[in-house]
KELUM-222849 format. One line per 10 residues: their letters; for each residue x, y, z of C-alpha. Coordinates in steps of 0.5 Angstrom, whole numbers, padded with zeros to 4 digits. Last residue first. Example, Ala and Ser with C-alpha at 12.3 -4.5 7.8 and 13.67 -1.06 7.14 Angstrom:
sa) 0027/-0002/0014 | 0025/-0009/0016
END
This chain:
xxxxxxxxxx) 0013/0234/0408 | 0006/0236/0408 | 0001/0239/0404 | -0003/0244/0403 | -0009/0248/0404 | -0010/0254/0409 | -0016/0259/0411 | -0014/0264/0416 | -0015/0265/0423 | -0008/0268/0425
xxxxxxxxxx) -0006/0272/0418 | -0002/0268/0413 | 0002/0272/0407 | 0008/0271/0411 | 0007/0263/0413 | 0008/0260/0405 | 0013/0255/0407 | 0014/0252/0414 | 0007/0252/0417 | 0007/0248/0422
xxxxxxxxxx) 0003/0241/0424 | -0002/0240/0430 | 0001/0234/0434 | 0006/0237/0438 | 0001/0244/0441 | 0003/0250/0442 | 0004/0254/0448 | 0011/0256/0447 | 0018/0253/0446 | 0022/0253/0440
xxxxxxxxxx) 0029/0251/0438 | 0031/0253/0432 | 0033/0247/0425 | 0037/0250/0419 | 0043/0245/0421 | 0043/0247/0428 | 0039/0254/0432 | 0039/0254/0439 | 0032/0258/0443 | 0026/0261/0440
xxxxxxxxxx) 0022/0263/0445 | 0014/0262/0441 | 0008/0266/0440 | 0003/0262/0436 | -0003/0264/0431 | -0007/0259/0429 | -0008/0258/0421 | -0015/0255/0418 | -0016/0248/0416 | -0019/0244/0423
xxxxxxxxxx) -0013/0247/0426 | -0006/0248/0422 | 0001/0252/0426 | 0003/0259/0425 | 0010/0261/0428 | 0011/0266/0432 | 0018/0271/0435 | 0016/0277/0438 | 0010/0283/0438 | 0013/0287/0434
xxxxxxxxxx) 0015/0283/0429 | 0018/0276/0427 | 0017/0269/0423 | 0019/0262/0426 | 0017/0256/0420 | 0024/0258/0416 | 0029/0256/0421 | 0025/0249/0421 | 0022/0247/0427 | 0025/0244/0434
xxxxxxxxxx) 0023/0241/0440 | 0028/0241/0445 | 0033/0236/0449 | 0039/0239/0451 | 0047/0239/0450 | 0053/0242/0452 | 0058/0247/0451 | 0061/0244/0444 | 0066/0248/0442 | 0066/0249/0434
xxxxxxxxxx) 0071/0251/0430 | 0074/0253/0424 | 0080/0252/0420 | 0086/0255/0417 | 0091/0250/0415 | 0098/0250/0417 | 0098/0242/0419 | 0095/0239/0414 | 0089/0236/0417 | 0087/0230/0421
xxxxxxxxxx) 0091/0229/0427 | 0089/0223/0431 | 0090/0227/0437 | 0087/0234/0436 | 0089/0239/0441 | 0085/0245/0443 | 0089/0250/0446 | 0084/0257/0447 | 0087/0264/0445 | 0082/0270/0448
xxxxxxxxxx) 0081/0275/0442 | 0084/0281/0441 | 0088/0279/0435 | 0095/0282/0436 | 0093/0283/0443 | 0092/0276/0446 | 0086/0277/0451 | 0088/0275/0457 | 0086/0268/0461 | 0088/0263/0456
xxxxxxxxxx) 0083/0257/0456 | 0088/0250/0456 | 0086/0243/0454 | 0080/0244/0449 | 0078/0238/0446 | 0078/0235/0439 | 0075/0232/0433 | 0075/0232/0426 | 0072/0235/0419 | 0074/0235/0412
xxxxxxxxxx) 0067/0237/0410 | 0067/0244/0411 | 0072/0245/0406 | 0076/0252/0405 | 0075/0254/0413 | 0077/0247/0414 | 0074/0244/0419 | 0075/0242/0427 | 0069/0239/0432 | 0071/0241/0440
xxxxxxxxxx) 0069/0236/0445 | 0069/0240/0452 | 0075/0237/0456 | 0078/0243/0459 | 0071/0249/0459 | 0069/0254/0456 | 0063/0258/0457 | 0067/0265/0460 | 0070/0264/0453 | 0064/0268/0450
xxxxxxxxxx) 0064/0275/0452 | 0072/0275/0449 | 0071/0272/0443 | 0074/0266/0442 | 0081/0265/0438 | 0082/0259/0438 | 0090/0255/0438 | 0090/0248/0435 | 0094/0243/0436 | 0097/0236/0433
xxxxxxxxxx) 0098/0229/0434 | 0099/0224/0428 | 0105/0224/0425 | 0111/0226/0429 | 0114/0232/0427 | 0121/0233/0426 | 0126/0240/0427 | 0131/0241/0424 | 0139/0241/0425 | 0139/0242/0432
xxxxxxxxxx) 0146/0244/0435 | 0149/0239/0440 | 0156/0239/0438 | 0157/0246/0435 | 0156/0247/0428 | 0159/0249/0421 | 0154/0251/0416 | 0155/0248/0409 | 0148/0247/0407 | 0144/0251/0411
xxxxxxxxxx) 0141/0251/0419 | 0135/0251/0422 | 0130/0247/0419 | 0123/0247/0421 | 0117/0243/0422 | 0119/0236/0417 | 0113/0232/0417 | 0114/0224/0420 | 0115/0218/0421 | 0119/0216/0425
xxxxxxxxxx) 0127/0216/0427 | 0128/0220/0420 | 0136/0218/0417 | 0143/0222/0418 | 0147/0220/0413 | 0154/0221/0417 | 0161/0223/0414 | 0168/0222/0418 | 0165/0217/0423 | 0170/0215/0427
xxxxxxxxxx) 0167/0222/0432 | 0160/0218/0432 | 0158/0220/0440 | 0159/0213/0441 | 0165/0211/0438 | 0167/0217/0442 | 0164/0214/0448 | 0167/0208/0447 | 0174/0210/0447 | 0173/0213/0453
xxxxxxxxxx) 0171/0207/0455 | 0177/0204/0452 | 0182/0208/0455 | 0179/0208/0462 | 0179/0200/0462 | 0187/0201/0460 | 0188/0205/0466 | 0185/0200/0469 | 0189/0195/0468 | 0196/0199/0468
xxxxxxxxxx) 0193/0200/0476 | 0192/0193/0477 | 0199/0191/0474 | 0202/0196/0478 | 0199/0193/0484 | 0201/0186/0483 | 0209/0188/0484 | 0214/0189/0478 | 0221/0186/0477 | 0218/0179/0479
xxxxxxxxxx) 0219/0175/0473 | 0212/0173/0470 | 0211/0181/0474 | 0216/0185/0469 | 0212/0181/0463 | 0205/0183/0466 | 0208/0190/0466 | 0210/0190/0459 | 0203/0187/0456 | 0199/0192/0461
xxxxxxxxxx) 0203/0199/0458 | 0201/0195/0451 | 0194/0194/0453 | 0195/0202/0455 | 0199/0205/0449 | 0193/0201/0444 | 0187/0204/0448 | 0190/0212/0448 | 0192/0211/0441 | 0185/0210/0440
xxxxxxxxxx) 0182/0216/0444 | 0187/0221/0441 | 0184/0218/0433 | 0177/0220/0436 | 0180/0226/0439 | 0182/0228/0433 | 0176/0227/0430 | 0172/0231/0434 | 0177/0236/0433 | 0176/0236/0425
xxxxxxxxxx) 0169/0236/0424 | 0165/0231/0422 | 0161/0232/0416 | 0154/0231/0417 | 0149/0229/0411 | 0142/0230/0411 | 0135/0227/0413 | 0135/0220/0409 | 0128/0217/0410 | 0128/0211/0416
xxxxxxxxxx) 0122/0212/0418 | 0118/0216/0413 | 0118/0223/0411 | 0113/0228/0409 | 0115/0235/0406 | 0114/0240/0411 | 0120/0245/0411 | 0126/0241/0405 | 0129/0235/0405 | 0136/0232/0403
xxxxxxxxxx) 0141/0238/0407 | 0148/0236/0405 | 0154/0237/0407 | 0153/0240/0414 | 0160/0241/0418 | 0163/0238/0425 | 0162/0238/0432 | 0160/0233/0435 | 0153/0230/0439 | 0148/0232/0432
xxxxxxxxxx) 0142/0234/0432 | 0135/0233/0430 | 0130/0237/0435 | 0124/0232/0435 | 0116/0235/0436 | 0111/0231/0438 | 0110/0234/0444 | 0109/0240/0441 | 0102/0238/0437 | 0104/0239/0430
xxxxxxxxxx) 0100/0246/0428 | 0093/0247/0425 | 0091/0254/0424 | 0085/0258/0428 | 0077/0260/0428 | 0073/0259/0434 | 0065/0258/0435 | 0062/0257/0440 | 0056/0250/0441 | 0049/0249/0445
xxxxxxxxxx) 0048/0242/0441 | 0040/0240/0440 | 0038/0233/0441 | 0032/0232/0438 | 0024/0233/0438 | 0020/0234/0433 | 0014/0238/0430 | 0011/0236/0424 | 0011/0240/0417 | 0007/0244/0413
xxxxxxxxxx) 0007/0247/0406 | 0002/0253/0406 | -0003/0255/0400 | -0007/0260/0402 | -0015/0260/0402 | -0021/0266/0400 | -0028/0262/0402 | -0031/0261/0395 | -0037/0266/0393 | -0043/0264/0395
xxxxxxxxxx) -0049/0261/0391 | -0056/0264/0394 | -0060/0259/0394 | -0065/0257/0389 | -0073/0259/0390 | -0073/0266/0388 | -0069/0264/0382 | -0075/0258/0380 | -0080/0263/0381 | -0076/0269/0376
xxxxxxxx) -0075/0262/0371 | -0083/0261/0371 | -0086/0268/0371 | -0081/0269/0365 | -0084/0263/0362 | -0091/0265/0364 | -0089/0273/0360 | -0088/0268/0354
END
Protein backbone atom coordinates (compact mmCIF):
# COMPACT_ATOMS: atom_id res chain seq x y z
CA UNK A 1 0.00 0.00 0.00
CA UNK A 2 2.87 2.82 1.14
CA UNK A 3 4.56 1.56 -2.42
CA UNK A 4 1.47 2.61 -4.36
CA UNK A 5 1.11 5.96 -2.68
CA UNK A 6 5.19 6.31 -3.20
CA UNK A 7 4.25 5.34 -6.97
CA UNK A 8 1.17 7.91 -7.61
CA UNK A 9 2.97 11.06 -5.71
CA UNK A 10 6.32 10.10 -8.20
CA UNK A 11 3.84 10.17 -11.17
CA UNK A 12 2.11 13.61 -9.94
CA UNK A 13 5.51 15.22 -9.34
CA UNK A 14 6.15 13.97 -12.85
CA UNK A 15 3.07 15.33 -14.79
CA UNK A 16 3.04 19.09 -15.77
CA UNK A 17 1.13 21.29 -14.25
CA UNK A 18 -2.49 21.79 -15.85
CA UNK A 19 -3.20 25.36 -16.32
CA UNK A 20 -6.37 27.11 -16.09
CA UNK A 21 -7.74 28.14 -19.90
CA UNK A 22 -6.81 31.73 -20.80
CA UNK A 23 -10.02 33.93 -20.21
CA UNK A 24 -11.51 34.89 -24.06
CA UNK A 25 -14.71 36.94 -25.40
CA UNK A 26 -16.87 36.09 -27.83
CA UNK A 27 -16.80 39.20 -30.29
CA UNK A 28 -18.69 39.24 -34.01
CA UNK A 29 -16.06 40.97 -36.52
CA UNK A 30 -16.31 42.46 -39.73
CA UNK A 31 -14.22 43.63 -42.72
CA UNK A 32 -13.18 47.28 -43.29
CA UNK A 33 -14.40 48.34 -46.67
CA UNK A 34 -14.14 51.48 -48.55
CA UNK A 35 -17.15 53.24 -50.18
CA UNK A 36 -18.67 56.13 -51.36
CA UNK A 37 -19.85 58.40 -48.46
CA UNK A 38 -22.25 61.32 -49.11
CA UNK A 39 -21.78 64.71 -46.76
CA UNK A 40 -25.35 65.78 -46.89
CA UNK A 41 -27.98 68.62 -44.75
CA UNK A 42 -31.01 68.20 -43.90
CA UNK A 43 -34.21 70.13 -44.34
CA UNK A 44 -37.74 69.86 -43.61
CA UNK A 45 -40.78 71.53 -45.72
CA UNK A 46 -44.13 71.00 -47.81
CA UNK A 47 -44.69 70.02 -51.39
CA UNK A 48 -46.28 72.81 -53.44
CA UNK A 49 -47.14 73.03 -57.58
CA UNK A 50 -44.09 74.29 -59.12
CA UNK A 51 -45.23 78.35 -59.79
CA UNK A 52 -44.56 77.98 -63.40
CA UNK A 53 -46.99 75.55 -63.51
CA UNK A 54 -49.70 77.22 -62.46
CA UNK A 55 -52.77 78.60 -64.51
CA UNK A 56 -55.44 81.62 -63.53
CA UNK A 57 -58.74 80.23 -65.32
CA UNK A 58 -60.73 82.90 -66.18
CA UNK A 59 -63.08 84.40 -68.34
CA UNK A 60 -62.56 87.37 -71.06
CA UNK A 61 -66.57 88.95 -70.27
CA UNK A 62 -68.33 89.76 -67.58
CA UNK A 63 -71.05 87.63 -66.37
CA UNK A 64 -72.19 85.14 -63.36
CA UNK A 65 -70.77 81.73 -62.23
CA UNK A 66 -73.45 79.35 -62.22
CA UNK A 67 -71.87 76.38 -61.29
CA UNK A 68 -68.72 75.35 -59.79
CA UNK A 69 -67.95 71.36 -61.09
CA UNK A 70 -64.87 70.91 -59.01
CA UNK A 71 -63.48 71.23 -55.83
CA UNK A 72 -59.75 72.51 -54.23
CA UNK A 73 -57.12 69.61 -54.93
CA UNK A 74 -59.06 67.29 -56.70
CA UNK A 75 -57.59 65.95 -59.86
CA UNK A 76 -58.64 66.73 -63.39
CA UNK A 77 -57.62 65.63 -66.88
CA UNK A 78 -57.66 67.46 -70.02
CA UNK A 79 -60.85 68.24 -71.26
CA UNK A 80 -62.69 67.75 -67.32
CA UNK A 81 -65.63 70.38 -67.12
CA UNK A 82 -64.51 72.94 -64.74
CA UNK A 83 -67.51 75.19 -64.21
CA UNK A 84 -70.36 76.73 -65.76
CA UNK A 85 -70.22 80.55 -66.73
CA UNK A 86 -73.17 82.93 -67.51
CA UNK A 87 -72.72 85.89 -69.74
CA UNK A 88 -73.60 89.01 -68.42
CA UNK A 89 -76.16 91.16 -69.54
CA UNK A 90 -73.67 94.08 -71.33
CA UNK A 91 -71.62 91.74 -72.96
CA UNK A 92 -74.35 90.38 -74.25
CA UNK A 93 -75.71 93.63 -75.36
CA UNK A 94 -72.76 94.19 -77.08
CA UNK A 95 -72.59 91.11 -79.04
CA UNK A 96 -76.20 91.81 -80.34
CA UNK A 97 -74.62 95.57 -80.92
CA UNK A 98 -71.88 94.33 -82.96
CA UNK A 99 -74.49 92.19 -85.09
CA UNK A 100 -76.63 94.68 -85.98
CA UNK A 101 -73.43 96.83 -86.76
CA UNK A 102 -72.76 94.00 -89.52
CA UNK A 103 -75.99 94.06 -91.04
CA UNK A 104 -76.51 97.88 -91.16
CA UNK A 105 -73.10 98.21 -93.23
CA UNK A 106 -73.48 95.09 -95.89
CA UNK A 107 -76.78 96.85 -96.50
CA UNK A 108 -75.22 100.54 -96.29
CA UNK A 109 -72.39 98.68 -99.28
CA UNK A 110 -75.52 96.96 -101.06
CA UNK A 111 -77.36 100.75 -101.38
CA UNK A 112 -74.42 102.66 -102.65
CA UNK A 113 -73.34 99.77 -105.06
CA UNK A 114 -76.74 100.41 -106.23
CA UNK A 115 -76.18 104.41 -106.50
CA UNK A 116 -72.52 103.89 -108.20
CA UNK A 117 -74.52 101.17 -111.05
CA UNK A 118 -76.41 104.54 -111.81
CA UNK A 119 -73.96 107.10 -111.29
CA UNK A 120 -75.62 108.55 -108.20
CA UNK A 121 -72.63 107.86 -105.93
CA UNK A 122 -68.86 108.06 -106.64
CA UNK A 123 -66.22 105.14 -105.95
CA UNK A 124 -64.88 106.80 -102.70
CA UNK A 125 -68.24 106.33 -101.09
CA UNK A 126 -68.31 102.75 -102.09
CA UNK A 127 -64.96 102.44 -100.40
CA UNK A 128 -65.39 104.05 -97.45
CA UNK A 129 -69.03 102.02 -96.95
CA UNK A 130 -66.86 98.97 -97.50
CA UNK A 131 -64.49 99.46 -94.70
CA UNK A 132 -66.77 100.23 -92.67
CA UNK A 133 -68.54 97.25 -93.06
CA UNK A 134 -64.87 95.50 -92.71
CA UNK A 135 -64.79 97.28 -89.11
CA UNK A 136 -67.92 95.85 -88.38
CA UNK A 137 -67.37 92.42 -88.74
CA UNK A 138 -64.01 92.51 -87.04
CA UNK A 139 -65.67 94.02 -84.09
CA UNK A 140 -67.60 91.36 -84.67
CA UNK A 141 -65.32 88.83 -84.43
CA UNK A 142 -63.80 89.72 -81.37
CA UNK A 143 -67.00 89.72 -79.41
CA UNK A 144 -67.34 86.21 -80.93
CA UNK A 145 -64.19 85.64 -79.88
CA UNK A 146 -64.42 87.01 -76.17
CA UNK A 147 -67.77 84.39 -76.26
CA UNK A 148 -70.32 87.39 -75.67
CA UNK A 149 -72.74 85.13 -78.02
CA UNK A 150 -72.34 82.66 -75.95
CA UNK A 151 -75.26 83.16 -73.29
CA UNK A 152 -73.77 80.06 -71.10
CA UNK A 153 -70.16 78.67 -71.05
CA UNK A 154 -68.87 75.11 -69.82
CA UNK A 155 -65.65 76.04 -69.10
CA UNK A 156 -63.26 72.57 -69.68
CA UNK A 157 -59.72 71.72 -68.04
CA UNK A 158 -56.98 72.88 -70.57
CA UNK A 159 -54.43 70.06 -69.34
CA UNK A 160 -54.16 67.73 -66.83
CA UNK A 161 -54.00 68.87 -63.74
CA UNK A 162 -54.73 69.45 -59.62
CA UNK A 163 -57.01 72.30 -58.90
CA UNK A 164 -54.62 75.05 -56.46
CA UNK A 165 -57.27 77.04 -55.60
CA UNK A 166 -60.81 78.75 -56.15
CA UNK A 167 -61.43 82.14 -56.02
CA UNK A 168 -64.92 82.75 -56.43
CA UNK A 169 -68.32 80.85 -55.40
CA UNK A 170 -71.08 79.73 -56.91
CA UNK A 171 -73.31 82.73 -58.32
CA UNK A 172 -70.53 85.54 -58.11
CA UNK A 173 -71.03 88.16 -60.36
CA UNK A 174 -67.57 88.84 -62.12
CA UNK A 175 -65.81 91.38 -64.02
CA UNK A 176 -63.87 90.37 -67.37
CA UNK A 177 -60.70 88.88 -66.68
CA UNK A 178 -61.42 87.83 -62.96
CA UNK A 179 -59.67 84.51 -62.24
CA UNK A 180 -62.17 81.93 -61.30
CA UNK A 181 -59.33 79.32 -59.78
CA UNK A 182 -56.28 78.21 -60.23
CA UNK A 183 -54.95 75.10 -62.06
CA UNK A 184 -51.87 73.21 -61.47
CA UNK A 185 -50.08 71.20 -64.29
CA UNK A 186 -49.11 67.90 -63.45
CA UNK A 187 -45.77 66.81 -62.95
CA UNK A 188 -43.53 70.02 -61.72
CA UNK A 189 -43.72 71.06 -58.11
CA UNK A 190 -41.35 72.80 -55.42
CA UNK A 191 -40.21 72.46 -52.09
CA UNK A 192 -39.41 75.35 -49.61
CA UNK A 193 -36.48 73.96 -46.78
CA UNK A 194 -35.88 75.13 -43.91
CA UNK A 195 -32.14 74.84 -42.89
CA UNK A 196 -30.24 75.78 -40.24
CA UNK A 197 -28.73 78.90 -40.08
CA UNK A 198 -25.03 77.74 -39.37
CA UNK A 199 -25.64 75.37 -42.19
CA UNK A 200 -27.07 76.96 -45.37
CA UNK A 201 -23.50 78.72 -45.79
CA UNK A 202 -22.80 74.93 -47.32
CA UNK A 203 -25.27 75.03 -49.95
CA UNK A 204 -25.31 75.58 -53.09
CA UNK A 205 -27.81 76.15 -56.65
CA UNK A 206 -27.74 72.94 -58.42
CA UNK A 207 -26.86 70.62 -55.44
CA UNK A 208 -29.09 67.26 -55.98
CA UNK A 209 -31.56 67.01 -53.22
CA UNK A 210 -33.39 63.36 -52.11
CA UNK A 211 -37.07 64.43 -50.79
CA UNK A 212 -39.40 61.91 -48.67
CA UNK A 213 -42.26 62.11 -46.84
CA UNK A 214 -41.53 62.57 -43.35
CA UNK A 215 -44.56 59.77 -42.86
CA UNK A 216 -42.69 57.35 -45.32
CA UNK A 217 -39.23 57.28 -45.93
CA UNK A 218 -39.82 55.14 -48.84
CA UNK A 219 -41.72 57.48 -51.15
CA UNK A 220 -38.56 59.27 -51.96
CA UNK A 221 -37.59 61.40 -55.32
CA UNK A 222 -35.17 63.72 -56.20
CA UNK A 223 -34.64 67.49 -56.75
CA UNK A 224 -31.92 70.62 -56.82
CA UNK A 225 -31.68 73.44 -54.96
CA UNK A 226 -32.54 76.57 -57.15
CA UNK A 227 -32.71 79.56 -54.69
CA UNK A 228 -30.74 80.08 -51.27
CA UNK A 229 -32.54 82.76 -49.29
CA UNK A 230 -30.37 84.97 -47.44
CA UNK A 231 -32.12 85.96 -44.25
CA UNK A 232 -33.68 83.82 -41.90
CA UNK A 233 -37.55 83.55 -42.16
CA UNK A 234 -38.95 85.05 -39.00
CA UNK A 235 -42.04 82.63 -38.44
CA UNK A 236 -39.57 79.73 -38.59
CA UNK A 237 -36.25 80.95 -37.77
CA UNK A 238 -34.72 78.96 -40.27
CA UNK A 239 -32.94 80.22 -43.77
CA UNK A 240 -35.60 79.08 -46.70
CA UNK A 241 -34.08 77.17 -49.66
CA UNK A 242 -36.13 76.52 -52.94
CA UNK A 243 -35.84 73.17 -54.37
CA UNK A 244 -37.94 72.19 -57.33
CA UNK A 245 -38.51 68.75 -58.28
CA UNK A 246 -39.43 68.39 -62.02
CA UNK A 247 -41.22 65.04 -62.12
CA UNK A 248 -43.25 65.64 -59.25
CA UNK A 249 -43.81 62.61 -57.17
CA UNK A 250 -45.67 63.73 -53.98
CA UNK A 251 -48.91 64.77 -53.12
CA UNK A 252 -48.69 68.48 -53.15
CA UNK A 253 -49.14 69.48 -49.53
CA UNK A 254 -47.22 66.89 -48.06
CA UNK A 255 -44.80 67.33 -45.29
CA UNK A 256 -41.35 66.22 -46.08
CA UNK A 257 -37.69 65.71 -45.18
CA UNK A 258 -34.65 66.59 -47.00
CA UNK A 259 -31.50 65.79 -47.53
CA UNK A 260 -29.12 68.21 -49.82
CA UNK A 261 -26.22 66.59 -51.01
CA UNK A 262 -22.93 68.60 -50.44
CA UNK A 263 -20.81 66.19 -51.74
CA UNK A 264 -19.16 63.21 -52.10
CA UNK A 265 -15.50 61.23 -50.96
CA UNK A 266 -14.18 57.98 -50.69
CA UNK A 267 -13.46 56.59 -46.84
CA UNK A 268 -13.22 53.45 -45.13
CA UNK A 269 -16.08 52.88 -43.25
CA UNK A 270 -17.31 50.25 -40.31
CA UNK A 271 -20.61 49.86 -38.46
CA UNK A 272 -21.69 52.55 -36.25
CA UNK A 273 -21.64 49.95 -33.39
CA UNK A 274 -17.72 49.08 -34.09
CA UNK A 275 -16.74 52.85 -33.00
CA UNK A 276 -16.90 53.21 -28.94
CA UNK A 277 -15.85 56.43 -27.09
CA UNK A 278 -14.04 57.62 -23.70
CA UNK A 279 -11.75 60.06 -22.32
CA UNK A 280 -9.44 59.45 -24.62
CA UNK A 281 -11.56 59.73 -28.01
CA UNK A 282 -13.29 57.68 -30.37
CA UNK A 283 -11.29 53.71 -30.85
CA UNK A 284 -12.47 50.75 -32.11
CA UNK A 285 -10.80 47.29 -31.73
CA UNK A 286 -9.50 45.29 -34.43
CA UNK A 287 -8.42 41.11 -34.11
CA UNK A 288 -4.29 40.17 -34.53
CA UNK A 289 -2.96 36.80 -33.97
CA UNK A 290 -6.52 36.22 -31.75
CA UNK A 291 -6.28 39.01 -29.32
CA UNK A 292 -7.74 42.55 -29.57
CA UNK A 293 -5.87 45.58 -30.70
CA UNK A 294 -6.62 48.61 -29.52
CA UNK A 295 -7.09 51.63 -32.42
CA UNK A 296 -7.72 55.34 -31.91
CA UNK A 297 -9.67 56.60 -34.78
CA UNK A 298 -11.42 60.17 -36.24
CA UNK A 299 -14.61 59.51 -37.19
CA UNK A 300 -16.04 61.19 -40.01
CA UNK A 301 -19.83 61.15 -42.03
CA UNK A 302 -22.19 58.76 -40.96
CA UNK A 303 -24.69 56.88 -43.87
CA UNK A 304 -26.86 53.94 -43.58
CA UNK A 305 -25.50 52.97 -40.17
CA UNK A 306 -21.97 53.20 -41.64
CA UNK A 307 -19.02 56.13 -40.12
CA UNK A 308 -16.43 57.08 -41.73
CA UNK A 309 -12.84 56.36 -39.93
CA UNK A 310 -9.31 57.17 -40.15
CA UNK A 311 -6.36 56.36 -37.95
CA UNK A 312 -3.66 53.90 -37.86
CA UNK A 313 -5.45 50.77 -38.29
CA UNK A 314 -4.64 48.06 -40.73
CA UNK A 315 -7.39 47.01 -43.72
CA UNK A 316 -6.63 43.72 -43.53
CA UNK A 317 -6.99 42.84 -40.11
CA UNK A 318 -10.98 42.65 -39.20
CA UNK A 319 -13.05 44.80 -36.66
CA UNK A 320 -14.76 43.93 -33.92
CA UNK A 321 -18.51 45.46 -34.30
CA UNK A 322 -20.14 43.33 -31.44
CA UNK A 323 -19.09 42.31 -28.25
CA UNK A 324 -16.27 45.30 -28.04
CA UNK A 325 -17.29 47.06 -24.73
CA UNK A 326 -16.30 44.02 -22.53
CA UNK A 327 -12.75 44.32 -24.45
CA UNK A 328 -9.64 45.35 -23.05
CA UNK A 329 -6.57 46.17 -25.50
CA UNK A 330 -4.40 42.89 -25.53
CA UNK A 331 -7.29 40.48 -24.85
CA UNK A 332 -8.12 37.28 -26.12
CA UNK A 333 -11.32 37.14 -28.65
CA UNK A 334 -13.06 34.14 -30.31
CA UNK A 335 -15.67 34.47 -32.75
CA UNK A 336 -16.91 34.81 -35.98
CA UNK A 337 -17.32 37.24 -38.84
CA UNK A 338 -20.01 38.42 -40.67
Amino acid sequence: MRREIILLGWLLAASPVWAADTPSVAVQTVALKQQMMTDTISGYGVVSPDTRSLQNISLPRAGQVLSLLVNVGQVVKKGAPLLEFGTGTEAALSYRQASVAVRFAASEVARIEQLVSEQLATQSQLAAAKKSLADARAALQAQQKMGNGRSLERVAAPFDGVVASISAAQGDRLAAGAPVLQLARAGGQRVVLGVEPEDVTRVRPGMAVSVASVFNDARRVMGRVTQVFGMVNPQTQFVDVLVEVPNGGLIAGTRVRANIQLGQQSAWVVPRSAVLRDAQGAYLFQVQAGKARRVKVHTGLEQGGMVAVSGDFNPGQPVVSLGNYELQDGMAVRGSRR
